[in-house]
Structure formats: C-alpha cells, structure tokens
C-alpha positions in Angstrom: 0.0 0.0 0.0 2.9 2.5 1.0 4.4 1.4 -2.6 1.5 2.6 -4.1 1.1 5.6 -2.6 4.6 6.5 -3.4 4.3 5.9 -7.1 1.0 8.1 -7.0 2.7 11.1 -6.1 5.8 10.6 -8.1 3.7 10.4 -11.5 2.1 13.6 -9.7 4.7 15.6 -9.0 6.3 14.4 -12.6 3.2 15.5 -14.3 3.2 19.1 -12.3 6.9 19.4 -13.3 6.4 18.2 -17.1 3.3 20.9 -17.3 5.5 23.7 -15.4 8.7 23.0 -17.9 5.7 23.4 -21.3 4.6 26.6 -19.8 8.2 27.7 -19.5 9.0 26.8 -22.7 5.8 28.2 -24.2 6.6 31.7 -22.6 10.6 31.8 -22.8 10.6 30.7 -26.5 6.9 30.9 -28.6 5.0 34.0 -26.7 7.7 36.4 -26.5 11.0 35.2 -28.5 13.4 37.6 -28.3 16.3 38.3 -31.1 18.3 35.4 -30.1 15.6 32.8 -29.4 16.2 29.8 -31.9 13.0 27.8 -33.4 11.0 25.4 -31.4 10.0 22.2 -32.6 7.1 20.0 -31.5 7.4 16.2 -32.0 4.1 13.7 -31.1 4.9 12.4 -27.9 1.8 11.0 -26.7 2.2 7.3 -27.5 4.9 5.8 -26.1 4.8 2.9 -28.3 5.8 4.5 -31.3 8.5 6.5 -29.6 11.2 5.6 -32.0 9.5 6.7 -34.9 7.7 9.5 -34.1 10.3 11.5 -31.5 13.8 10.1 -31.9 13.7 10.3 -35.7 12.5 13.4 -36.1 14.7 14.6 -33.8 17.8 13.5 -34.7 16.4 14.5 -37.8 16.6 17.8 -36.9 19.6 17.7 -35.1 21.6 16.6 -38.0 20.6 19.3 -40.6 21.3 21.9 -38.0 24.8 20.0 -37.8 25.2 20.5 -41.5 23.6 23.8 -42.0 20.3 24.0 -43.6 16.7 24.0 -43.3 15.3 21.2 -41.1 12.4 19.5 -43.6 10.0 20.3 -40.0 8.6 23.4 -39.7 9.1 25.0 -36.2 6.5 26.1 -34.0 4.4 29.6 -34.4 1.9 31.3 -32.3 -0.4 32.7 -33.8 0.1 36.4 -33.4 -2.6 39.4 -33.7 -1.5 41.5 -36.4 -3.6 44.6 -34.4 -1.1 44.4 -31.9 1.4 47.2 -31.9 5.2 46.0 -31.3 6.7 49.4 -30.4 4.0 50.7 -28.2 5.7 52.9 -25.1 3.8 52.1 -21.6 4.9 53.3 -18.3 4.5 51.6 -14.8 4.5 54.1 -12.2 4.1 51.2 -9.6 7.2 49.5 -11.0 9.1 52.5 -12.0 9.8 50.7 -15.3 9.4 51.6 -19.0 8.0 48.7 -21.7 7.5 49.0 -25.0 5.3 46.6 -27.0 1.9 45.6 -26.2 2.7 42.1 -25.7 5.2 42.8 -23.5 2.5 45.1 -21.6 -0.1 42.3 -21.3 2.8 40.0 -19.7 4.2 42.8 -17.2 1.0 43.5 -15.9 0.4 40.1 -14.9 3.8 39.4 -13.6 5.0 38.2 -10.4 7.0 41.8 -9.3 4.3 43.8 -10.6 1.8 42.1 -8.9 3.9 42.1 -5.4 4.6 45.8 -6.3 0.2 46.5 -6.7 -0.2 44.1 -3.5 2.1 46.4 -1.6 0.7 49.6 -2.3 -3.0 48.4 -1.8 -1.3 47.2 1.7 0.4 50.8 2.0 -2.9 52.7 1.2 -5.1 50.5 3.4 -2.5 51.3 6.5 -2.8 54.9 5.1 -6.9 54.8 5.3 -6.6 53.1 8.6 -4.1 55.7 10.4 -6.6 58.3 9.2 -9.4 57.2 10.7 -7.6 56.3 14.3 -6.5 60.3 14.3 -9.9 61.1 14.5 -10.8 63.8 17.3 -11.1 62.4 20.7 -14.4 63.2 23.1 -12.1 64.3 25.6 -10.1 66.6 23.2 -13.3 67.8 21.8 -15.1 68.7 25.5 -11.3 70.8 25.5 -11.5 72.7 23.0 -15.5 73.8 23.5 -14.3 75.0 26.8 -11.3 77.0 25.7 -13.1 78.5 22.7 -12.0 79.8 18.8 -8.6 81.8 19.2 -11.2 84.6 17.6 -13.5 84.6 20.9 -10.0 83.7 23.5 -8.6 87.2 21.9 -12.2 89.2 22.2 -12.2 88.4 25.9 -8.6 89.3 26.5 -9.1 92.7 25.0 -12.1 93.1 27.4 -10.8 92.3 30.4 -7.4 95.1 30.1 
C-alpha cells in the first residue's frame, strides 16, 4: 500500500513538473522570442509505443541538418500572433518604475509576479494609510477641550475686554 502511494505522487509531482517546464517553454521561447531565441519544434509524444518513430527520428532529424547547415524539412512552431497588436507601443508603470515598449510585452508585465507584489504592496500601504486616518480622529475628551477653551477669535475678544 505505502508502494502505491509512493508511485501516485511521483507520477504527480512528474506530471506538475512536465506541465511547469511546457509553460516555461511556451513563454521563454513561442509568446515572447526575443532576437536570439532559436525555433522550437514539437514532436508527437503521446504514444509511447511509437516512440522511436515518431520522437527520436524526427529529432535527430533535426539535429543533423542543424549539424550540417540547412533547413530542417519540420517546420518549427508559431503562435499565432494578432497582427492589431502594436510591437513598439511605449507604456509606463509608475508602480514598477519601469518603461515597456510593445503591447505584448505590456499584457505580460501586468500580470507578472513583481508587478503584482509591487500592486499588493501599495494596496497594503494605502489600506494602512486609510486606517491611520481614521484612528486620528478627534477624541471626546479633546473635543469637550476645545469647547471650553473657545475659537482663538473669541479667546482674543475676551482678552481685549478684560485690560
């Protein structure tokens, strides 16, 4: 039984790695390539039994024509892109101090890990902010004080009066 359990969560914790490395790979090399980023290609890996023919083939395939200097005869993999998105766009985060230019690049920033701390932080900051505020508010016993002492307008009338 303890065997079984084991081999439960290794194919789990394999699987959650496996879909963590596609996302990496998905966002490091096909959402955003940069200048440098060579061409991805995806092989059929879903049946195991046909793993000779339909992943190491291809992929020494591949291999060797990049060894030799031409054109693999597989076509790398493209996102599709939207054409009414503007590459060169300027935006400004104030909250990150930061400059980025491209849409794209926008979309990703804004969901992001720093500037979501950064946005979680100042929502903390103000809240503190609100919450100071509203503690500094005017005591009864402060109040009963300054009823008794009077405006400076009315503590000056009565000076005058009495010399």
């Amino acid at each position: 039984k303890l065997q079984k359990i084991g081999i439960e969560s290794l194919k789990q914790v394999t699987k959650r790695y496996a879909r963590k490395q596609n996302r990496w790979v998905k966002n490091r090399f096909l959402n955003r390539p940069g200048p440098s980023v060579p061409p991805v290609y995806g092989l059929e890996v879903s049946d195991v039994s046909k793993w000779e023919e339909s992943v190491l083939e291809p992929a020494l395939e591949i291999v060797q024509s990049f060894i030799q200097g031409h054109k693999p005869v597989a076509a790398p993999v493209k996102m599709p892109c939207n054409e009414m998105e503007n590459k060169r766009s300027y935006h400004m985060c104030d909250l990150c101090d930061r400059i980025i230019i491209g849409d794209r690049e926008w979309a990703a920033h804004i969901k992001s890990k720093s500037h979501l701390h950064q946005l979680k932080k100042r929502r903390r900051l103000d809240s503190d902010a609100v919450t100071a505020i509203e503690n500094q508010s005017i005591s009864p016993d402060c109040d009963k004080e300054l009823k008794e002492k009077g405006s400076p307008e009315q503590n000056e009338k009565e000076l005058k009066s009495s010399v």
